[in-house]
LOMAR-184729 format. One record per residue (C-alpha): x, y, z. Coordinates in Angstrom, 1 decimal. Example, Ala and Ser with C-alpha at 12.3 -4.5 7.8 and 13.67 -1.06 7.14 Angstrom:
LOMAR-184729
> xx | yy | zz
> 12.3 | -4.5 | 7.8 .
> 13.7 | -1.1 | 7.1 .
//
This chain:
LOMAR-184729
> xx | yy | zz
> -26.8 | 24.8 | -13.9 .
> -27.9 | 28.2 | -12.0 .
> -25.2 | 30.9 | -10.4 .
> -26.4 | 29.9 | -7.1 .
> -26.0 | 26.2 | -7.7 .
> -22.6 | 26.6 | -9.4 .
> -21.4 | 28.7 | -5.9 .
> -22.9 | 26.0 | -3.5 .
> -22.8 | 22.9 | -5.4 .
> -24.5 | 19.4 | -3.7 .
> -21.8 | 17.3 | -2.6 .
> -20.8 | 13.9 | -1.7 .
> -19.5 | 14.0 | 2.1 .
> -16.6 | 11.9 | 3.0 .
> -16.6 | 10.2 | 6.6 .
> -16.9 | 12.6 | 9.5 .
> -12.4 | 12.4 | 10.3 .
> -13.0 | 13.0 | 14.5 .
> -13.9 | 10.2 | 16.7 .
> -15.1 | 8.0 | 13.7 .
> -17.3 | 5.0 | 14.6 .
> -17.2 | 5.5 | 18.1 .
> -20.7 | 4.4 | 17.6 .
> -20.2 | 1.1 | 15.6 .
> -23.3 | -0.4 | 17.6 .
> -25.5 | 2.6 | 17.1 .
> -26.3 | 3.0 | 21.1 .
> -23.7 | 4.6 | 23.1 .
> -25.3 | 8.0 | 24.6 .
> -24.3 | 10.9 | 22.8 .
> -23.0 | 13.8 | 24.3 .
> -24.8 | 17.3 | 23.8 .
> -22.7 | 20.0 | 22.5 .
> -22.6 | 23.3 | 24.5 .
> -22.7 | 25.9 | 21.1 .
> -23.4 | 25.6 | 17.6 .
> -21.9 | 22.8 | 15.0 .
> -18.7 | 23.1 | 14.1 .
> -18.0 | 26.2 | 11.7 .
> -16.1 | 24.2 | 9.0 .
> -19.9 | 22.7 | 8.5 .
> -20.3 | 25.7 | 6.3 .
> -18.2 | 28.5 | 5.7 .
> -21.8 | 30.7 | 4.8 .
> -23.2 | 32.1 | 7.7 .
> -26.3 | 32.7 | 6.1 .
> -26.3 | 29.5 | 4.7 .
> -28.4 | 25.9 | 6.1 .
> -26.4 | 22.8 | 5.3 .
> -28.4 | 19.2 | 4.6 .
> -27.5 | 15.8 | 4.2 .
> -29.8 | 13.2 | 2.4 .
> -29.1 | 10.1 | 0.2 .
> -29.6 | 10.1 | -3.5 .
> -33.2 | 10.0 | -4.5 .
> -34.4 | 10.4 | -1.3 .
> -35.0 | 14.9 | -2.2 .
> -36.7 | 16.4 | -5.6 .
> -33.4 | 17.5 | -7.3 .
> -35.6 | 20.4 | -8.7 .
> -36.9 | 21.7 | -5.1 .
> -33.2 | 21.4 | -3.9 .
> -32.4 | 23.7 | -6.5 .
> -34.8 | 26.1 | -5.7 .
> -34.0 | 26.3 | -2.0 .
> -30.4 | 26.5 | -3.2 .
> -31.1 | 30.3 | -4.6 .
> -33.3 | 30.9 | -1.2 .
> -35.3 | 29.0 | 1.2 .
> -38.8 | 30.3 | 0.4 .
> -40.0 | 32.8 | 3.3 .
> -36.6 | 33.1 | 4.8 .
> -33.5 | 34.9 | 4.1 .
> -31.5 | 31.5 | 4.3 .
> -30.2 | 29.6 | 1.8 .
> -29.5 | 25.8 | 1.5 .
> -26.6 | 23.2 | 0.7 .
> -27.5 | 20.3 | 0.3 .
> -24.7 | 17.8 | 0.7 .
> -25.2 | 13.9 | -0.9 .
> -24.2 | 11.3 | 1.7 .
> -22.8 | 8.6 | -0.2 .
> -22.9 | 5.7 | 1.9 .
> -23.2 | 4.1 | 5.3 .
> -25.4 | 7.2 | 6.4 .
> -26.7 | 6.2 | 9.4 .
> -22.7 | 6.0 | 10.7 .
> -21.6 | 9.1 | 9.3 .
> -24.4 | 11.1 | 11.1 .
> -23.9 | 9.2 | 14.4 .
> -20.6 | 10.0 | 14.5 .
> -20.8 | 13.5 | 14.1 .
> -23.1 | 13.9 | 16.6 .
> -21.2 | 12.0 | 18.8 .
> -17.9 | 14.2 | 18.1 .
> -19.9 | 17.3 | 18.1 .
> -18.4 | 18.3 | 14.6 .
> -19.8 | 18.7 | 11.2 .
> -23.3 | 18.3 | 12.5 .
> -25.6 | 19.2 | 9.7 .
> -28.5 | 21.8 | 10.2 .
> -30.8 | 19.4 | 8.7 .
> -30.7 | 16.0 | 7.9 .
> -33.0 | 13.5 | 6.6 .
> -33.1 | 9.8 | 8.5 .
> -34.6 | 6.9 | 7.1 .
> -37.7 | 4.1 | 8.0 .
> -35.5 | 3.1 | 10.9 .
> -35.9 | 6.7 | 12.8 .
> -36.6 | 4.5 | 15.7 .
> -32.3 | 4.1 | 16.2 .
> -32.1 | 7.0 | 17.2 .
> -34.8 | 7.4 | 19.8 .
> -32.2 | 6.2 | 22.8 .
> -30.0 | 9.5 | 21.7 .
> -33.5 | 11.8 | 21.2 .
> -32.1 | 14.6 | 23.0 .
> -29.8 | 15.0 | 19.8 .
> -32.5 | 16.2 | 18.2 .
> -34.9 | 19.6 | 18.4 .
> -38.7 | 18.9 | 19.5 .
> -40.9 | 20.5 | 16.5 .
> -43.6 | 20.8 | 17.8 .
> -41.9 | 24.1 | 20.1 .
> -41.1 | 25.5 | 16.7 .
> -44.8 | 25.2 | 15.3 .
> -44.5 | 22.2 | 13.2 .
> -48.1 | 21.0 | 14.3 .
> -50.2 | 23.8 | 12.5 .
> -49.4 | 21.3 | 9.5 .
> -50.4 | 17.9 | 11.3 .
> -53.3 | 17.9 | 9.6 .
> -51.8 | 17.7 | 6.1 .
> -50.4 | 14.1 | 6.5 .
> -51.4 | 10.9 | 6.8 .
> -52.1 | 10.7 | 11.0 .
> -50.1 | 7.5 | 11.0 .
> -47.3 | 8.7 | 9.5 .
> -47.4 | 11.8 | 11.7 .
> -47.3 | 9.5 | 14.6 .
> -44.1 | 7.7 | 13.5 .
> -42.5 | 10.6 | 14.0 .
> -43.0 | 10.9 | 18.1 .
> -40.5 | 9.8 | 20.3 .
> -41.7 | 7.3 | 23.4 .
> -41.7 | 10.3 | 25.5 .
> -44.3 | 12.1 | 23.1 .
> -41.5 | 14.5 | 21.7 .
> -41.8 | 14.9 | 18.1 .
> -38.6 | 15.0 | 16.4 .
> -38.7 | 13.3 | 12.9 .
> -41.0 | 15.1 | 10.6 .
> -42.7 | 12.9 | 7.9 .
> -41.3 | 12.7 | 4.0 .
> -42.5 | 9.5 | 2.0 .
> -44.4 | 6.6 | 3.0 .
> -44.8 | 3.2 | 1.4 .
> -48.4 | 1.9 | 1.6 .
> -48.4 | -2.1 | 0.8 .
> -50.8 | -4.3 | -1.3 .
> -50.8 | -7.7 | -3.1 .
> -49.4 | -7.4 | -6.7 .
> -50.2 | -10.5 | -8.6 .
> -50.1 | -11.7 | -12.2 .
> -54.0 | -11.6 | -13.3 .
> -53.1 | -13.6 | -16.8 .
> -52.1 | -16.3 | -14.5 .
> -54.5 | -16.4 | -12.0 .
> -57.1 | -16.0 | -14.8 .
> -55.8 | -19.5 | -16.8 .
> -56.0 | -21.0 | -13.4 .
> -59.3 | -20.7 | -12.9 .
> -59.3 | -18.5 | -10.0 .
> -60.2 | -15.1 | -9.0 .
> -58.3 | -12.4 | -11.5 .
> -60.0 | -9.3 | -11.3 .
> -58.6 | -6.9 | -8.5 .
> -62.3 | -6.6 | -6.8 .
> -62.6 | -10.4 | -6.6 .
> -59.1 | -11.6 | -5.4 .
> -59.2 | -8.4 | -2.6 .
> -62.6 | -10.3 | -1.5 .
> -60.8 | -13.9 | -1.7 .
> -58.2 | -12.8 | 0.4 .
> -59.4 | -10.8 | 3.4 .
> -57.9 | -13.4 | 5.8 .
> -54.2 | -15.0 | 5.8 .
> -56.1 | -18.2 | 5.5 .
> -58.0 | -17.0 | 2.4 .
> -54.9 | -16.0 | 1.2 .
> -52.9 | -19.2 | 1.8 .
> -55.9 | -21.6 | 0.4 .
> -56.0 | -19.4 | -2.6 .
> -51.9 | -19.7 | -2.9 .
> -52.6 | -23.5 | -2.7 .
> -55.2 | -23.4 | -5.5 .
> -52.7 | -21.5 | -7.5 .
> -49.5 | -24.2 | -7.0 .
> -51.6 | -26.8 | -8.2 .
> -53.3 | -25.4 | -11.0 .
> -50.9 | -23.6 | -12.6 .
> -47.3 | -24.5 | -10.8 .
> -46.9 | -20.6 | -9.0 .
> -46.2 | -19.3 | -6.0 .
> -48.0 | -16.5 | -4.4 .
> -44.7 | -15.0 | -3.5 .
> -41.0 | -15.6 | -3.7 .
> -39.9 | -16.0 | 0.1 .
> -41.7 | -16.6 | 3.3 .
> -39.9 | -13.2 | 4.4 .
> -42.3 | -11.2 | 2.1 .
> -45.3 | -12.7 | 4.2 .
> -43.8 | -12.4 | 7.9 .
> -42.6 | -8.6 | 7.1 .
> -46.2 | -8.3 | 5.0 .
> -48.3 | -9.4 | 8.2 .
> -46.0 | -7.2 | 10.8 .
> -46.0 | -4.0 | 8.7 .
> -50.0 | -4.3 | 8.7 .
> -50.5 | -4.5 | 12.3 .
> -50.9 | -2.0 | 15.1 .
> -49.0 | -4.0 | 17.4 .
> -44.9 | -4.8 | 17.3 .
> -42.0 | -6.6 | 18.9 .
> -42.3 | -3.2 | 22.1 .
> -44.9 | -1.3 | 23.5 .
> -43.8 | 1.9 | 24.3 .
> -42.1 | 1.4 | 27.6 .
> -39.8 | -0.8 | 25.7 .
> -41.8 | -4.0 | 27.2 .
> -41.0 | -6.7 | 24.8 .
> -44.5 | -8.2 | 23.4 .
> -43.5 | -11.0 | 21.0 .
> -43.0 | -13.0 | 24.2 .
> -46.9 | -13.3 | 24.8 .
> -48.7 | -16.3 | 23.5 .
> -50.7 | -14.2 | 21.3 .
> -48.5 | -11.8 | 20.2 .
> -48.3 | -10.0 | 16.8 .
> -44.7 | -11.4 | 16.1 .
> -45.9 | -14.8 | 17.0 .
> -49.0 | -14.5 | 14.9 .
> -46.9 | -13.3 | 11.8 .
> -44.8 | -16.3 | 12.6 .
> -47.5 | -19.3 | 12.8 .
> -49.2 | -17.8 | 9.7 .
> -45.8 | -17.6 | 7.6 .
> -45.1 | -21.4 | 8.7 .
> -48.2 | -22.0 | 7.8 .
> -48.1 | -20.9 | 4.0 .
> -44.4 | -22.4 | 4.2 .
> -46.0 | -25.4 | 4.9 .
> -48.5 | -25.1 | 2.0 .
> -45.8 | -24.6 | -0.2 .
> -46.8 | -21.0 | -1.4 .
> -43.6 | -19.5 | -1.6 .
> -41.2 | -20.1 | -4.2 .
> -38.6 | -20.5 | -1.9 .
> -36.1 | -18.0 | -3.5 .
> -33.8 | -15.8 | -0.4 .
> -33.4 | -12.3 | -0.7 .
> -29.9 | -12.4 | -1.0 .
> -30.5 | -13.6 | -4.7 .
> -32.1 | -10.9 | -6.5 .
> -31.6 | -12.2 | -10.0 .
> -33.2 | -15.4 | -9.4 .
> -36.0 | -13.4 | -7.5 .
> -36.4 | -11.0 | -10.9 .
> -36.5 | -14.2 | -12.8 .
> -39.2 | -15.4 | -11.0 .
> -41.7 | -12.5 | -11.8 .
> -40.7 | -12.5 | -15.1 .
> -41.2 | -16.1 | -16.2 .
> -44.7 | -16.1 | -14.1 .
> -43.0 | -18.9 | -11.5 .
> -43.9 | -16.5 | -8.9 .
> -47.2 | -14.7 | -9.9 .
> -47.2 | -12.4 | -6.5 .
> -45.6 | -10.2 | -4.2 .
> -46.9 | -8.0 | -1.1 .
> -45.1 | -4.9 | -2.1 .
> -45.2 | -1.3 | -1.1 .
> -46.0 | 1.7 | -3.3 .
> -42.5 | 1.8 | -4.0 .
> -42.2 | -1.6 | -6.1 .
> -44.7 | -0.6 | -8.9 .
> -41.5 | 1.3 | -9.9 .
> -39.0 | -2.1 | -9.1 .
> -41.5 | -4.2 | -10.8 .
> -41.7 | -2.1 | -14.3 .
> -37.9 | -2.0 | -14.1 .
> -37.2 | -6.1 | -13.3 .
> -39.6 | -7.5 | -15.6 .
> -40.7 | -5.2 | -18.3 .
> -41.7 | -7.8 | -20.4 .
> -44.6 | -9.0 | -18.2 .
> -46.2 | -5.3 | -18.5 .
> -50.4 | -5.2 | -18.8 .
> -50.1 | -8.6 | -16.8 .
> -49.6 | -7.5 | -13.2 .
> -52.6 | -6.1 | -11.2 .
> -52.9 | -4.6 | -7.7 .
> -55.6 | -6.5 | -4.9 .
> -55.7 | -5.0 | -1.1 .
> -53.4 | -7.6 | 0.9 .
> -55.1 | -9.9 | 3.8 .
> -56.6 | -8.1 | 6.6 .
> -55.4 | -4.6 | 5.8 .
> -52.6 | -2.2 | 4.1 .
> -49.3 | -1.7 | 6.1 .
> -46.6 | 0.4 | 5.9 .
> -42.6 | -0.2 | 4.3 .
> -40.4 | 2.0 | 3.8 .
> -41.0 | 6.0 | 3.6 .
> -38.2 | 8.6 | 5.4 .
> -38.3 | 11.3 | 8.2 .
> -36.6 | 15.1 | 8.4 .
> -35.2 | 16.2 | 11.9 .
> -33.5 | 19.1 | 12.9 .
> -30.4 | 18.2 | 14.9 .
> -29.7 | 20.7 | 18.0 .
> -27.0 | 22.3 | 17.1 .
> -28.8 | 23.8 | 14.2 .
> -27.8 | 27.2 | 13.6 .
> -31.6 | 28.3 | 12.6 .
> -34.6 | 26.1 | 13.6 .
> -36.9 | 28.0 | 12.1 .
> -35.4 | 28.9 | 8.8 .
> -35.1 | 25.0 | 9.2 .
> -38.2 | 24.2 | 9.7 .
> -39.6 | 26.3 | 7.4 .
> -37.5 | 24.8 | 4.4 .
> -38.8 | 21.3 | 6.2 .
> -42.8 | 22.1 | 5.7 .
> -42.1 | 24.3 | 2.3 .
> -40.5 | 21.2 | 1.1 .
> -43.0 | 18.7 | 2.3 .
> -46.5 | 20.9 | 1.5 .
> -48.8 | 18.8 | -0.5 .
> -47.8 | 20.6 | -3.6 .
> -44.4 | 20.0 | -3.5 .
> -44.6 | 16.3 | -2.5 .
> -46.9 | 15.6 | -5.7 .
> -43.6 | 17.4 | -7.5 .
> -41.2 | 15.0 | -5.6 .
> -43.7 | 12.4 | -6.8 .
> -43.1 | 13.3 | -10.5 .
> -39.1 | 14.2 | -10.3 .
> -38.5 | 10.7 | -7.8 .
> -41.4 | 8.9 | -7.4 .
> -41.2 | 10.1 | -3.6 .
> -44.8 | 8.4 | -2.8 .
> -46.6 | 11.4 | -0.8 .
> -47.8 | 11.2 | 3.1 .
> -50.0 | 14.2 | 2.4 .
> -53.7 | 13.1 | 1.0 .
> -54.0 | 16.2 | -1.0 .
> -51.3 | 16.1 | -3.1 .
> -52.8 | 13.2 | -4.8 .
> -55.9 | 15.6 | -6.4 .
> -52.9 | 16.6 | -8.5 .
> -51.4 | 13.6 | -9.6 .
> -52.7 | 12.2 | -12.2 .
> -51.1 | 8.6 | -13.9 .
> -51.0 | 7.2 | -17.7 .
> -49.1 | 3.9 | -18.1 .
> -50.5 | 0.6 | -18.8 .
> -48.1 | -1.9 | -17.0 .
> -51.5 | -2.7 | -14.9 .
> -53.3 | -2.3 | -17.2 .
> -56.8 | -0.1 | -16.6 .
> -55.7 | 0.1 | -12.9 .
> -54.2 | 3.4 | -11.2 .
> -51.4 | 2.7 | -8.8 .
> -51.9 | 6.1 | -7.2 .
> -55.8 | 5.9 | -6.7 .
> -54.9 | 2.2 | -5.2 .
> -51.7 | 2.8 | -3.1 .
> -53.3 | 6.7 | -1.5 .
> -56.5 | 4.4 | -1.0 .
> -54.5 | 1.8 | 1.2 .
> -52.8 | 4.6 | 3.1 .
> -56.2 | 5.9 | 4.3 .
> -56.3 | 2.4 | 6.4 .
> -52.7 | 1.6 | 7.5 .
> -52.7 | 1.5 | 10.9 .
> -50.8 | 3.7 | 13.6 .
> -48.3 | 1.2 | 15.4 .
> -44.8 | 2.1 | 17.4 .
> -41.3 | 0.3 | 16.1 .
> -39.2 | 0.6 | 19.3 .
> -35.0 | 1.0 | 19.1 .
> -35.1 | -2.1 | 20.2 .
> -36.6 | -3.9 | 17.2 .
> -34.1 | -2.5 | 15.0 .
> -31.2 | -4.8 | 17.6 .
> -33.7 | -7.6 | 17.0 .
> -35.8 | -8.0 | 14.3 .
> -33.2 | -9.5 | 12.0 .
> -33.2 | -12.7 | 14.1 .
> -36.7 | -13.1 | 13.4 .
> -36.4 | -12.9 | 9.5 .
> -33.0 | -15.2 | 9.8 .
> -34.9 | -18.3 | 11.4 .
> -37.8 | -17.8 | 9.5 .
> -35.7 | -18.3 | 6.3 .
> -34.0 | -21.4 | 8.0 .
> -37.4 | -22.5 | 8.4 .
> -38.7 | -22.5 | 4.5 .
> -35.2 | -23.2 | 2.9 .
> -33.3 | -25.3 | 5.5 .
> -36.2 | -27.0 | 6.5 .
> -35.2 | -26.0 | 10.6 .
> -38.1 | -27.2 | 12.9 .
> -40.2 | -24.2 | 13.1 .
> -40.7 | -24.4 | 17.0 .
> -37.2 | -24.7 | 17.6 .
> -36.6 | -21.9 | 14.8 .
> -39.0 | -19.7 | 17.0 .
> -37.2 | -20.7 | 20.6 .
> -33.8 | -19.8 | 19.2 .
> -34.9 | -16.5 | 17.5 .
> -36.2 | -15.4 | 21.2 .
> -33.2 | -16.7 | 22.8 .
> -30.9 | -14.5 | 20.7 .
> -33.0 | -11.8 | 21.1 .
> -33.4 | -11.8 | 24.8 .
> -29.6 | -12.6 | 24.9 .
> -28.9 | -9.4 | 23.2 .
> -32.1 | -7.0 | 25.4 .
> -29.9 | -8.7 | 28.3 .
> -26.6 | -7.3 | 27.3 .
> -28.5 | -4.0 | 26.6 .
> -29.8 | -4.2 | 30.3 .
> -33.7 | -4.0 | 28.5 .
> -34.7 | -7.6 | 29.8 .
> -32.8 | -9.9 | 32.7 .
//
């Protein structure tokens, strides 16, 4: 370990001790501090204090910003939040008290566009003279309803159909990567072919009808919101209800294998026995695939997913406004995130890049599918994700969505009245939040 890592070490922060959880729902207003964060933050004047998760930050490029933030005379400490992030950073806000100088949010950036004011607008500190390096989509995610851009882009997680070519191949169905992408370019295709493979070779195309509702939602432009918070999955031909009738659908050609989320060892199982010879998975799972069923390596290939690539998962920086030092800030923020150093984030934690170029870099050499390249695929896919706004509000209601749908394939709930009770929970709680009456 360097000098200047032993003297400012990365730490695991306890929970914030002043006005803890006064936020338990995640949507009181917060109240703006008058100065600066509370000194105890960091005893170093000179010194920018961070909080990320594990994994979610090159260890190596920490390090390095540890000694000195490149083209600044500010150093950083970067402090581990162990768990329950989202709480510990609310509350701090909210108790304006050991209010990090930078902090890294996750996918669900939208929670905290209701408190947006919390946070610095970028773009007045210059952060658009690197829009250009990033994935436009991405780039948009970041933006606030009222156009202020707030949460800079880190990762993404550009999605695809993984399936099990040895399988598909015995069945006597497409098996190469070029001819199941053409088989599937509808969710029809997709489903006929997932009927094909049930009754030629007893597999599923994926493990739960979750992984198709979430696969056809995180591929379309259109949400639950539009950006005046006008709830859309009440229209007749809404995305939501789309991705509903083509999930029941499958459900109903008996596709999925039927296994919940909530058992993850039985789901591992699956992929490993060939039971369940699919999944639409971001860039992400290449990594959770090698590691839950290494046995099965050379077997899996990668096809493009119905209709197009989505998005799931990926993470966001934004500067909080009590930061001491925006620019110092947001200079560590860009340094960190250049194309260059997200291809080396890419090689310490498989932190999947949102800039195109830092793929001309990257190179990759395993064989777990087989002669295929998972980067060349999954930066391919990002090229044609498309831009799409994820209100606050889906975050309150989403869940309800997922729930019934799962009621639907394992309980055998009537869809329709799956559907009526997953909007009547949702408007029940957009009522209580005074979005809907």
């Amino acid at each position: 370990m360097s000098a200047a890592l032993a003297r400012r070490p990365h730490r695991t922060i306890a929970s914030p001790s002043r006005r803890s959880l006064l936020l338990g729902a995640g949507l009181l207003p917060l109240t703006l501090a008058g100065c600066g964060s509370d000194p105890t933050i960091s005893d170093d004047p000179d010194e920018l204090v961070m909080w990320y998760w594990d994994r979610s930050a090159s260890p190596k490029l920490l390090e390095e910003a540890t000694a000195q933030i490149p083209g600044t005379q500010r150093t950083l400490r970067a402090d581990v939040i162990g768990t329950s992030f989202d709480t510990k950073l609310r509350t701090s806000l909210a108790g304006d008290a050991y209010i990090p100088d930078i902090t890294y949010i996750n996918s669900n950036n939208a929670l905290y566009f209701t408190n947006e004011d919390q946070f610095l607008d970028l773009s007045e500190f210059g952060a658009d003279s690197v829009k250009d390096d990033f994935y436009e989509w991405k780039w948009d995610l970041g933006k606030t309803p009222t156009g202020r851009f707030c949460f800079f882009p880190l990762d993404i997680g550009p999605t695809g159909y993984f399936f099990r070519q040895d399988i598909f191949e015995e069945a006597g169905l497409p098996s190469t990567p070029e001819d199941v992408s053409a088989a599937i370019t509808t969710w029809e295709e997709w489903i006929a072919l997932g009927t094909e493979l049930r009754e030629a070779a007893d597999a599923y195309l994926v493990n739960d009808a979750q992984n198709i509702f979430e696969g056809f939602l995180n591929s379309s432009p259109e949400r639950y919101f539009d950006t005046d918070d006008k709830p859309l999955y009440l229209q007749p031909d809404s995305a939501v209800r789309q991705a509903w009738d083509t999930t029941v659908a499958a459900i109903e050609a008996g596709v999925s294998a039927k296994i919940p989320r909530d058992r993850g060892t039985d789901q591992n199982a699956a992929w490993a026995s060939g039971r369940t010879a699919g999944n639409i998975g971001a860039a992400w799972w290449t990594q959770v695939l090698e590691e839950s069923a290494p046995d099965t390596a050379g077997t899996w290939r990668l096809a493009s997913q119905p209709v197009r690539p989505g998005n799931n998962g990926g993470s966001f920086a934004a500067l909080p406004h009590t930061c001491k030092d925006p620019e110092a800030a947001l200079a560590f923020i860009t340094w960190i995130n250049s194309p260059q150093n997200q291809a080396a984030a890419y090689q310490d934690v498989q932190l999947f890049p949102s800039t195109p170029a830092s793929f001309e870099s990257l190179s990759y050499s395993g064989d777990f599918y087989g002669d295929q390249n998972p980067l060349e695929f999954f930066s391919t896919a990002a090229e044609s994700v498309p831009s799409s706004f994820i209100s606050t509000w889906e975050t309150m209601i989403s869940g309800t969505f997922t729930l019934e749908i799962t009621n639907v394939e394992t309980s055998g709930k009537d869809p329709q009245r799956a559907w009526e009770d997953a909007v009547a929970q949702s408007e029940k709680v957009l009522t209580k939040r005074g979005i809907t009456t």
